[in-house]
KEFIDREN-765427 format. One record per residue (C-alpha): x, y, z. Coordinates in Angstrom, 2 decimals. Example, Ala and Ser with C-alpha at 12.3 -4.5 7.8 and 13.67 -1.06 7.14 Angstrom:
2
east, north, up
12.30, -4.50, 7.80;
13.67, -1.06, 7.14;
END
This chain:
597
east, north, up
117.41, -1.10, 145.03;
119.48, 2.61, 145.59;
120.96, 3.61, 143.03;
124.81, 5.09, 143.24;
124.85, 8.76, 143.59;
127.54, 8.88, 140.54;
125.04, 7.15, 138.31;
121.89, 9.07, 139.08;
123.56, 11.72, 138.72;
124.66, 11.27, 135.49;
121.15, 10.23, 134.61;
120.12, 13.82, 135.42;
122.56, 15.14, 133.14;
121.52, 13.06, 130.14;
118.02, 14.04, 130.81;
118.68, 17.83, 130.95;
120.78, 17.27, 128.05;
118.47, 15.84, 126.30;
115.46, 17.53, 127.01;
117.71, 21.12, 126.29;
118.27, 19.32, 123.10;
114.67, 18.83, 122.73;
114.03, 22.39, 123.39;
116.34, 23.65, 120.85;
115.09, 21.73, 117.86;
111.52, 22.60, 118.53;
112.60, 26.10, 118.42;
114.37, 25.47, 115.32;
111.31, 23.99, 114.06;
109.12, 27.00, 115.30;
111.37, 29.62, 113.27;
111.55, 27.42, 110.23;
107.76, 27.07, 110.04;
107.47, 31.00, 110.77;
109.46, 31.12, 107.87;
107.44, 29.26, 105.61;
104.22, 30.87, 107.18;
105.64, 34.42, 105.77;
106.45, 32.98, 102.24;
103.14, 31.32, 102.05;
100.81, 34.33, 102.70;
102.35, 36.86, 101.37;
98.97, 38.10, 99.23;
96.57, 37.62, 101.59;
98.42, 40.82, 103.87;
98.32, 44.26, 104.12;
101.52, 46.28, 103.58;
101.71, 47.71, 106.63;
102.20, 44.40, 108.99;
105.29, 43.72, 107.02;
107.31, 45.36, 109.64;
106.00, 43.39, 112.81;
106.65, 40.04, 110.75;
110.08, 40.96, 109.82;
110.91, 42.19, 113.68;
109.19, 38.78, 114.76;
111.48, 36.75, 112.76;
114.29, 38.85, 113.81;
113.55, 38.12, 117.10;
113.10, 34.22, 116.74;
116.60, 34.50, 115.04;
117.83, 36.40, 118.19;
116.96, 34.19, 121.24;
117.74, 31.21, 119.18;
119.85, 28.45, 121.12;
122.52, 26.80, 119.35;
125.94, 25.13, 120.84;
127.87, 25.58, 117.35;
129.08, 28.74, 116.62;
126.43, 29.29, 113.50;
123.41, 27.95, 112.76;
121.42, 28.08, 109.43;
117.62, 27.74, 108.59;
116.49, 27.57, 105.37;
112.80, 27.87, 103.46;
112.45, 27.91, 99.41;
112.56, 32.26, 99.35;
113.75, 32.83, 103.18;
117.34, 32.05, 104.09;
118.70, 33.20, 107.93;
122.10, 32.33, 109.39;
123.17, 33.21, 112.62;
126.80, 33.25, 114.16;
128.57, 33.59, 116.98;
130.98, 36.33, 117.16;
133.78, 37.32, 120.21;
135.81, 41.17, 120.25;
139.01, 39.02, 118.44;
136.66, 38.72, 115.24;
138.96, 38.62, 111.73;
136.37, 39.43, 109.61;
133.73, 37.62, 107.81;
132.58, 35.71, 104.18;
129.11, 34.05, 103.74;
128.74, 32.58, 100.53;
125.68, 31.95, 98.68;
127.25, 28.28, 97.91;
126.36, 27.98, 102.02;
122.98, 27.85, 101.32;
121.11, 24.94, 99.56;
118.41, 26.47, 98.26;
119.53, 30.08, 97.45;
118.53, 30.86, 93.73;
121.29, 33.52, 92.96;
124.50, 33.65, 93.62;
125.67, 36.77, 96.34;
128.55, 37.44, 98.62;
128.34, 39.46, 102.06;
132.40, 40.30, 103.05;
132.12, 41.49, 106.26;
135.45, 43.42, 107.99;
137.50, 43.50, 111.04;
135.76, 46.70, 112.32;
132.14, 45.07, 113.13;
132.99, 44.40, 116.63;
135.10, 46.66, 117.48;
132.62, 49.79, 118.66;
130.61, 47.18, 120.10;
133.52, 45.71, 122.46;
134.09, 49.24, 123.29;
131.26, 49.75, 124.80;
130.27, 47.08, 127.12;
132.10, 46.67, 130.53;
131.81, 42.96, 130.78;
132.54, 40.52, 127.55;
129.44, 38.68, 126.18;
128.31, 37.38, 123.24;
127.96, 39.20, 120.04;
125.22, 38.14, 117.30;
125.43, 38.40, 113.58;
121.85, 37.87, 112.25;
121.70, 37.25, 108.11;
118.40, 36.75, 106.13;
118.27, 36.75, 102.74;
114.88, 36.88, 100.27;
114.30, 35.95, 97.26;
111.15, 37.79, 97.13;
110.69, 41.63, 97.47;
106.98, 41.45, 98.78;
108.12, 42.48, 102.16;
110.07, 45.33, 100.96;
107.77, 47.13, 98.14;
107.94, 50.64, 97.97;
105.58, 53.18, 96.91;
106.63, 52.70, 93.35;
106.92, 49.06, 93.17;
110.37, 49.28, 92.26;
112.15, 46.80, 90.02;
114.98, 44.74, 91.99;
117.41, 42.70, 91.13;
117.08, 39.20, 90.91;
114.28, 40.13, 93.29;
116.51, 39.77, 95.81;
117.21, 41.41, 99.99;
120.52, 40.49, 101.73;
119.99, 41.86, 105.38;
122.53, 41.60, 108.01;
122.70, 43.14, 112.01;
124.55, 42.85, 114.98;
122.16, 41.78, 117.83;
121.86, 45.09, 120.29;
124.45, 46.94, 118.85;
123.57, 49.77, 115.95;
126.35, 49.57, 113.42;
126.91, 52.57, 111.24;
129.72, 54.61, 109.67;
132.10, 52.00, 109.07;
135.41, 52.90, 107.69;
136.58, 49.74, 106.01;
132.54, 49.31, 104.99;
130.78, 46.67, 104.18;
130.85, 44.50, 100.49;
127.94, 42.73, 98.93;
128.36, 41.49, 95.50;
124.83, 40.31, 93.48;
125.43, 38.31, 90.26;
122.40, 37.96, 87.33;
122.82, 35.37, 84.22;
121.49, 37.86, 82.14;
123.35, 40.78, 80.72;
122.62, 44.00, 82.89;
123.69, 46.40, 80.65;
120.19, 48.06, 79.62;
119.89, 49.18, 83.41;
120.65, 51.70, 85.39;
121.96, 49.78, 88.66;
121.73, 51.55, 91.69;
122.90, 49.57, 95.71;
120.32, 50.87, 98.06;
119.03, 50.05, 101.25;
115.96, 50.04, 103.18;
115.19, 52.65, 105.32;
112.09, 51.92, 107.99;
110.05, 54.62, 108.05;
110.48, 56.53, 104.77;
107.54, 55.58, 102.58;
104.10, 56.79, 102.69;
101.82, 53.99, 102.14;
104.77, 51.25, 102.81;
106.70, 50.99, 105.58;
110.02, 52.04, 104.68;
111.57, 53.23, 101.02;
114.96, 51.96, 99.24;
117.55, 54.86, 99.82;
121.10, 55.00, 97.97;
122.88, 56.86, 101.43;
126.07, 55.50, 102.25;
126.23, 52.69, 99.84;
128.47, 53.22, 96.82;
127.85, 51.00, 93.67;
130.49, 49.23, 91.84;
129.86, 47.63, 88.08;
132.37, 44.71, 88.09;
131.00, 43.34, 84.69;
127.95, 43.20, 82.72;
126.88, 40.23, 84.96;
128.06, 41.30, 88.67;
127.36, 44.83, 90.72;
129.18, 45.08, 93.77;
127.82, 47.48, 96.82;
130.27, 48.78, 99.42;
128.35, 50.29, 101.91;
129.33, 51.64, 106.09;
126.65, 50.12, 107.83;
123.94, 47.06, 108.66;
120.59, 47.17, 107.68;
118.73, 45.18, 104.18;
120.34, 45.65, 100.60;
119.20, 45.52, 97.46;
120.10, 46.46, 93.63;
117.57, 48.78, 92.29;
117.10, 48.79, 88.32;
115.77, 51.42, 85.84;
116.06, 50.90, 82.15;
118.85, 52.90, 80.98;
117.03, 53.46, 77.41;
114.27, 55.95, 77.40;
111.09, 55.57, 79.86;
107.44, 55.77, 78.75;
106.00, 58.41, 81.53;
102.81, 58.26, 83.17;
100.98, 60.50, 80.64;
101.60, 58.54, 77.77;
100.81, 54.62, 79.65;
96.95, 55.59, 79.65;
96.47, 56.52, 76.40;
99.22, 53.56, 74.42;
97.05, 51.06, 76.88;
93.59, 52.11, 76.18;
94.84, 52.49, 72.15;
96.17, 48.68, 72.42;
92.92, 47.10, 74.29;
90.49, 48.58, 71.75;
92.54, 47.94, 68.83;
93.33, 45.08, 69.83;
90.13, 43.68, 70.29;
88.64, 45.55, 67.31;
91.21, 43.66, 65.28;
89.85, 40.54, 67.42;
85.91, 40.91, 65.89;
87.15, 41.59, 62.70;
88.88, 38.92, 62.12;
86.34, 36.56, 63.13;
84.10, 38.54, 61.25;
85.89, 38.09, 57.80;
86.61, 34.22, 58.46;
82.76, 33.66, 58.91;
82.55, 35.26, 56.15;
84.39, 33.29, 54.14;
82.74, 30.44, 55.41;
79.31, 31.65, 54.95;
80.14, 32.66, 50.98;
81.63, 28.62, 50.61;
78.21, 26.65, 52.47;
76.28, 29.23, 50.28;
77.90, 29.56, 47.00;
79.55, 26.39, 46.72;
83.09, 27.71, 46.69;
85.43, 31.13, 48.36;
84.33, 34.21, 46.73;
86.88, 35.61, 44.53;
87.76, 38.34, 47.74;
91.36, 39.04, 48.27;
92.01, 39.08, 44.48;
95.52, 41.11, 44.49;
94.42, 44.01, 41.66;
97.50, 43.84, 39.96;
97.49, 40.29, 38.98;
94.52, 40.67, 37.35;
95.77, 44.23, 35.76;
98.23, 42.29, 34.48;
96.96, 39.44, 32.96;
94.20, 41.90, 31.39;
97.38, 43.80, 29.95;
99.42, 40.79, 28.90;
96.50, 38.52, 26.92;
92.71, 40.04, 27.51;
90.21, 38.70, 29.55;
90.04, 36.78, 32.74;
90.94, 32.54, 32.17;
88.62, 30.16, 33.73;
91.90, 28.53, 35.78;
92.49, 31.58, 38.14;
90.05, 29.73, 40.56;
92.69, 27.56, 41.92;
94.86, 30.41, 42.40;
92.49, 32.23, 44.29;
91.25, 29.41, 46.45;
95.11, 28.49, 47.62;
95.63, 32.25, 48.55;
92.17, 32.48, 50.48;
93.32, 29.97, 52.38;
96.11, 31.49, 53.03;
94.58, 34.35, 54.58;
91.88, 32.60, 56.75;
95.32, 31.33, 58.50;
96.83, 34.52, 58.65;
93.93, 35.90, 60.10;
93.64, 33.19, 62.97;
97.04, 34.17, 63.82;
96.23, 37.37, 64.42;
93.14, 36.32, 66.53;
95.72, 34.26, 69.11;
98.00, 36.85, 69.12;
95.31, 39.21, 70.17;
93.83, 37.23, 72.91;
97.11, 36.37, 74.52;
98.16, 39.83, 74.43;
94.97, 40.89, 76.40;
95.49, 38.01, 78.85;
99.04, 38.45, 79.40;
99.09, 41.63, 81.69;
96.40, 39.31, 84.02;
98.95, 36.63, 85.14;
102.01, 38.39, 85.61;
101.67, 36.84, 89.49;
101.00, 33.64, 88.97;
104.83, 31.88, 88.18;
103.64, 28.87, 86.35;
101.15, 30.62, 84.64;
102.96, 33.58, 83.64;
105.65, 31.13, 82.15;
103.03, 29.48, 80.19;
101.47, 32.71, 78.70;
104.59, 34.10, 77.92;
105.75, 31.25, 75.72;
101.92, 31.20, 74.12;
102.28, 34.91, 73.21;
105.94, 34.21, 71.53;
104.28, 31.90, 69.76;
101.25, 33.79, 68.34;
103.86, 36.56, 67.45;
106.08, 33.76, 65.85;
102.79, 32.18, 63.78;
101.97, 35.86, 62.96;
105.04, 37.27, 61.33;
105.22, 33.52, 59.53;
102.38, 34.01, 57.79;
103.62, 37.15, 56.95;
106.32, 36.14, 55.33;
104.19, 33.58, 53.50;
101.85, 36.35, 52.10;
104.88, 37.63, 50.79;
106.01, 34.37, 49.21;
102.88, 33.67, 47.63;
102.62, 36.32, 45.83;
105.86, 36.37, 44.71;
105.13, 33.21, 43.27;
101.83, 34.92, 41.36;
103.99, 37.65, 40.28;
107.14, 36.23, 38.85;
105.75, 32.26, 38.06;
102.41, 32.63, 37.04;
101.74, 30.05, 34.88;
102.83, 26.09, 34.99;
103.27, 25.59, 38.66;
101.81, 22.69, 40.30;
103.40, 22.45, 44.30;
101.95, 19.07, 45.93;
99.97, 19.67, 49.04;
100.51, 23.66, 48.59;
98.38, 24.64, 51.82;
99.41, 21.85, 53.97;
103.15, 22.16, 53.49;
102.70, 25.89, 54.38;
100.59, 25.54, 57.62;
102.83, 23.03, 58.72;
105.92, 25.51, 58.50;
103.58, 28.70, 59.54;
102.32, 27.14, 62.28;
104.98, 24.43, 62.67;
108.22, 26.58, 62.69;
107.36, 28.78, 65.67;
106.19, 26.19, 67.72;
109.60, 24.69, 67.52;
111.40, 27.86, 68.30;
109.20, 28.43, 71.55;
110.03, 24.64, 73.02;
113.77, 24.55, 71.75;
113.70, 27.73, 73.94;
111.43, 26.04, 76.67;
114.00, 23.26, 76.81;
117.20, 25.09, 76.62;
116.07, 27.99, 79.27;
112.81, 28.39, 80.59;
113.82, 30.99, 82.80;
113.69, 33.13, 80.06;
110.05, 33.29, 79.99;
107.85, 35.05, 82.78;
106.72, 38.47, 84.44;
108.33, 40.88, 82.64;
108.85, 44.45, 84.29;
108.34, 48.02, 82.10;
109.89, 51.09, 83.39;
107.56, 54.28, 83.73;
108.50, 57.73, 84.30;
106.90, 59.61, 86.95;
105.07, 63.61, 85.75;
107.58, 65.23, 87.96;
110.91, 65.87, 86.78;
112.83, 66.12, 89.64;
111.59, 62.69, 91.05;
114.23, 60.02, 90.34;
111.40, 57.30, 91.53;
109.51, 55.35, 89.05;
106.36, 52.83, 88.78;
106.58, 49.34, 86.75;
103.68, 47.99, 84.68;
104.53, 44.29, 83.80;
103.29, 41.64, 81.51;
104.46, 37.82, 80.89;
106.61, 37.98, 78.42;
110.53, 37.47, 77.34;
112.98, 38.25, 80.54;
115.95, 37.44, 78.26;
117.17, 40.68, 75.97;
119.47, 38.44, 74.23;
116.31, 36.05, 73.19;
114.74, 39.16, 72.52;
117.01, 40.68, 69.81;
117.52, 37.10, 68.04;
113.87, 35.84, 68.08;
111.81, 38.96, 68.11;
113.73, 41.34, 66.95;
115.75, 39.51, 64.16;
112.95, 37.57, 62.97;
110.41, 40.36, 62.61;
113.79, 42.10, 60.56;
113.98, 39.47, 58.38;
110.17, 39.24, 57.39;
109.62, 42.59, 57.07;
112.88, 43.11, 54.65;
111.53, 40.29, 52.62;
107.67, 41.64, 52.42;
109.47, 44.65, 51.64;
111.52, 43.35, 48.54;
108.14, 41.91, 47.11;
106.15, 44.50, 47.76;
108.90, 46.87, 45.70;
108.87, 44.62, 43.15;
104.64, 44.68, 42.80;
104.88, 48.38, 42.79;
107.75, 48.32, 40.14;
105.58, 45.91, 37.91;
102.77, 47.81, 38.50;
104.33, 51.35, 36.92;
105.92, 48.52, 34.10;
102.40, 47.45, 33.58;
101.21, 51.59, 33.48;
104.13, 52.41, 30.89;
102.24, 49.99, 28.09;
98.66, 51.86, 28.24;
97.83, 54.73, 27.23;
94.43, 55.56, 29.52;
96.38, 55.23, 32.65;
95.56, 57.97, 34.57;
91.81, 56.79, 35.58;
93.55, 53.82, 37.18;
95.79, 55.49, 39.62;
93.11, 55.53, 42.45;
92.53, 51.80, 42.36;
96.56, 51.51, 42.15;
96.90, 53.46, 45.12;
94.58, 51.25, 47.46;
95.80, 47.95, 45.47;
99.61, 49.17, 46.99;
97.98, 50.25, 50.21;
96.35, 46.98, 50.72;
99.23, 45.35, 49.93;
101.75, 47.26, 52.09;
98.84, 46.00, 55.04;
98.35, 42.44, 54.28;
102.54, 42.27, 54.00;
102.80, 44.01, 57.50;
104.72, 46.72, 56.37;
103.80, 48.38, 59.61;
105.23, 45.70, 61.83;
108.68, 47.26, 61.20;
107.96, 50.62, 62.67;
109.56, 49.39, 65.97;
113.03, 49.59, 64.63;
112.36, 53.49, 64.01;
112.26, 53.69, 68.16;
115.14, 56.02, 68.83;
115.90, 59.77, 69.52;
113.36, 62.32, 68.29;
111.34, 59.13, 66.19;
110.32, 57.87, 69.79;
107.06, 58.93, 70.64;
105.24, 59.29, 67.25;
106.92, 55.57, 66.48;
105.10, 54.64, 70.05;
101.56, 56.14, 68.51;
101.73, 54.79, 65.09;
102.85, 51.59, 65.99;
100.49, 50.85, 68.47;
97.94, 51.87, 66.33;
98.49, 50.07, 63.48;
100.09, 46.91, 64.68;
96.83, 46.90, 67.51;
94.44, 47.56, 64.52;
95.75, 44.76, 62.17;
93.05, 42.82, 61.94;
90.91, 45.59, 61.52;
92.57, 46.74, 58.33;
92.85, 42.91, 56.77;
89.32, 43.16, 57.22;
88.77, 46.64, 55.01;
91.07, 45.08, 52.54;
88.33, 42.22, 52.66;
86.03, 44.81, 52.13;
87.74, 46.73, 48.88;
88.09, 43.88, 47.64;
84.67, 42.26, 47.95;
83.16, 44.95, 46.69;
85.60, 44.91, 43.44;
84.63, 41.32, 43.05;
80.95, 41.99, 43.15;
81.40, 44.52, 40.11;
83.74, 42.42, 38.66;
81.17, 40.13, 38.29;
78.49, 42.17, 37.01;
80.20, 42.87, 34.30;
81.93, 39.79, 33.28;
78.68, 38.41, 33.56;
77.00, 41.17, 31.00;
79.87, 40.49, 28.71;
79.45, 36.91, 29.06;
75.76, 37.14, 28.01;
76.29, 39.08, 25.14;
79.64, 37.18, 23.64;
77.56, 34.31, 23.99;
74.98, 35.54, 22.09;
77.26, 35.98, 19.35;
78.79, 33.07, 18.71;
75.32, 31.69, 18.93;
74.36, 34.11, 15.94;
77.40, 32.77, 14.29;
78.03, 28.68, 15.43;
74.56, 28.02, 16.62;
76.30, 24.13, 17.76;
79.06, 25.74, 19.43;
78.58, 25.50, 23.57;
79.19, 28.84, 25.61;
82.36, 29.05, 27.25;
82.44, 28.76, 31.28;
82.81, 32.52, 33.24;
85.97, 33.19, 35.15;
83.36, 33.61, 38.10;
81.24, 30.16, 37.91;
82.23, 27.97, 40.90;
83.58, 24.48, 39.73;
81.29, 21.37, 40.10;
83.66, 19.84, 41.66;
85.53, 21.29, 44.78;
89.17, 22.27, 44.10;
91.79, 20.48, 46.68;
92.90, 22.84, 49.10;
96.64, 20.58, 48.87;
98.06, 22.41, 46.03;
98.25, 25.73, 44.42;
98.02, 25.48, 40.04;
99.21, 28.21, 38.47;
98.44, 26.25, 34.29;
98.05, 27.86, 31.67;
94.30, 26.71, 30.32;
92.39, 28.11, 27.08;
92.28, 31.78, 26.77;
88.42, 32.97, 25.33;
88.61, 34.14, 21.88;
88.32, 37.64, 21.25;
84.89, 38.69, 20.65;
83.75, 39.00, 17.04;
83.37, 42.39, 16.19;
85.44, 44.53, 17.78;
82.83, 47.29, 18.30;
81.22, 45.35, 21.06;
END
């Protein structure tokens, strides 16, 4: 059976329609997948094909077929719209709220004047093309320096076969950032092929103008097409190239000096409690034993418990400074790896956290040996303070976690180049705290706080100590030992950790030095305070132990029934709890008999 020409004929068209149909969304499909083939290999290429994949994908975008008069195609970091344009064009506004998956938010304003050279010059009337892609990543578009961009992100715009330069009325791209921007320089720039040395183009500020609406939005007016960017320097000052080498190799040494010593002192303390039955009397703070000597004579048998709460103490102390150590190191090796990054950043917040804690409880318990010494019993002592030393921070890094995570992640330093006259700069980054505001509050501001209130104690040792000097009479021979006791002190308080708030003007550079040096090498010094004191214990018991011998064998001369009291330095037969500091006052050993001895 013939079919009617009429229908046949309309069954050709609905078979060329749809196979044209057909044709365009595999295309579609083809760029998209393009698309997600250049965000998905983006380390596994050399620099140099970044410009044939970006004129591919420029062409895909150009012979695209579409009946609408846009069309937009859309990855997770690659965004490209296309649209239609005739010589009657009003001007143009593509919002970022057009996209689905754009990250930031941006505006492109394009103006009357786009078209108009290009109408000009053609004979017949055709088509015009607006191509727009937008990244959020800036792998395609590294420089030689690795320059810092904003929000890491490219806005690129051209007019299919037509050059477009010199505009009058110019061209406005506004770039928002939910973070403050106003500890950076913010420069609009554009890419210019061709420029760099070992890239394939360089970021160039000619014929773009930039605009600081507010601390949170820079707008760039610029007279032509091509791909824009926000570049960012830190407005503060820069460390140059000269001085990264030396502050790096300064941190990884001290650092992991700091790292061995640590460990070193804990097994230590470990090996002296398996052998001896109990901690060694290390860590025994000079001037609370000056001053009990002072106050009422020789050493009572209770300061054990005293001594075994505080050891504890800085076995904790010492593992914080362990983690915060190791995540430092690690930190600068994941700063391109997202998830990773996130995750180390938020571990080395932490360790800083836990660290300046048990700062702060250094401080408190010797306040507590200074001012109370006697008659305080606190119930589980040790495990009330490593749940808040260890406890506390933890819930300051999730709250922050939960409340914004972007905070956390790779975060970019600014180095100076040796020349002078070069305005370019190179980035080292690590995974740390994006946020400046987070910064200030929970860096910043706690590390203030502890070291103000190590401070205040550590005045008020040094002003018992000179009380304590005012009541003898032989007190020069004891201003050596006085001076490391302070020293010591001043260390295990982290005094030092407050030399970053010196970093400004002329205090700059030696604050860099002696910072890094003696924040890098705290371990290392916790451990010579070990040491001192260690070897003060050893004598210490030497000669406690002569004078026990002989006051015992005096009172055996004169009460041959009467039992030998126990030494200051004789481990308990039973183990003290390690829940609760005693500070009680127990019985005092009589003075020996005759005062010549």
């Amino acid at each position: 059976m013939m079919l009617p020409k009429q229908t046949f004929f309309f069954l050709c068209l609905l078979a060329d329609w749809s196979w044209a149909n057909e044709a365009h969304r595999r295309a579609t499909n083809e760029t998209v997948e393009y698309m997600k083939f250049l965000e998905t290999r983006t380390f596994f290429r050399k620099r140099q094909d970044n410009q044939r994949l970006i004129h591919s994908l420029e062409a895909k975008l150009k012979n695209a077929n579409f009946s609408s008069g846009n069309v937009t195609l859309q990855t997770n970091n690659i965004q490209s719209l296309v649209f239609k344009l005739t010589c009657d064009f009003s001007g143009l506004t593509i919002n970022s709220s057009y996209l689905e998956k754009a990250q930031t938010r941006h505006i492109m304003q394009f103006p009357t004047e786009l078209t108009q050279r290009a109408c000009k010059a053609r004979e017949a009337p055709q088509e015009l093309r607006l191509i727009c892609i937008y990244f959020d990543m800036k792998y395609f578009f590294q420089d030689d320096d690795n320059s810092l961009l904003l929000n890491d992100n490219i806005l690129g715009a051209s007019l299919v076969n037509h050059s477009v330069s010199s505009l009058r009325q110019g061209i406005n791209i506004s770039f928002w950032h939910n973070e403050s921007l106003e500890r950076y320089d913010l420069t609009c720039v554009f890419w210019k092929e061709g420029a760099g040395k070992a890239s394939w183009g360089a970021w160039s500020t000619a014929g773009c103008e930039t605009i600081l609406i507010s601390s949170y939005q820079v707008l760039c007016h610029c007279d032509h097409l091509t791909y824009f960017a926000v570049l960012m320097k830190l407005s503060s000052t820069e460390i140059s190239m000269e001085l990264l080498a030396p502050l790096t190799y300064i941190s990884i040494v001290g650092c992991s000096l700091s790292t061995v010593a640590s460990l070193l002192t804990i097994l230590l303390h470990f090996y002296s409690r398996r052998i001896l039955g109990c901690f060694p009397r290390t860590f025994n703070l000079g001037i609370i034993e000056h001053s009990r000597l002072v106050a009422e004579g020789p050493p009572i048998p209770h300061s054990r418990k005293k001594n075994n709460s505080t050891t504890y103490i800085h076995l904790n102390l010492h593992v914080s400074v362990i983690l915060l150590n190791i995540t430092f190191l690690l930190s600068p090796s994941l700063t391109f790896q997202p998830v990773a990054c996130v995750a180390m950043a938020a571990l080395l917040h932490y360790s800083l956290l836990s660290c300046l804690t048990w700062m702060a409880i250094e401080g408190f318990n010797l306040y507590l040996l200074l001012v109370r010494v006697y008659n305080i019993y606190i119930q589980r002592y040790i495990l009330k303070l490593c749940a808040f030393g260890w406890g506390f921070p933890g819930f300051v890094v999730l709250l922050l976690l939960l409340w914004k995570s972007s905070a956390y992640g790779r975060y970019e330093i600014q180095i100076k180049t040796s020349q002078e006259n070069d305005a370019n700069s190179q980035n080292t980054s690590i995974c740390w705290i994006k946020s400046m505001e987070i910064q200030w509050v929970f860096v910043m501001g706690y590390a203030g706080v502890t070291s103000l209130f190590n401070l205040v104690i550590l005045i008020w040792a040094v002003k018992m100590l000179h009380g304590l000097h005012c009541r003898e009479k032989k007190w020069e021979s004891r201003i050596c030992r006085d001076i490391t006791t302070v020293l010591g002190l001043s260390v295990l308080l982290g005094v030092t950790w407050s030399l970053p708030f010196f970093s400004f003007s002329d205090f700059l550079l030696p604050q860099l030095f002696l910072s890094t040096i003696f924040n890098s090498l705290y371990g290392f010094f916790l451990f010579l305070w070990f040491c001192a004191q260690k070897r003060h214990s050893d004598l210490e018991a030497e000669t406690s132990s002569s004078l026990q011998m002989i006051r015992t064998g005096l009172q055996s001369n004169h009460s041959p029934l009467r039992s030998p009291q126990p030494s200051s330095l004789t481990c308990s037969a039973s183990p003290v709890p390690p829940y609760g500091t005693s500070h009680q006052e127990g019985g005092v050993e009589e003075d020996m008999a005759h005062p010549e001895t």
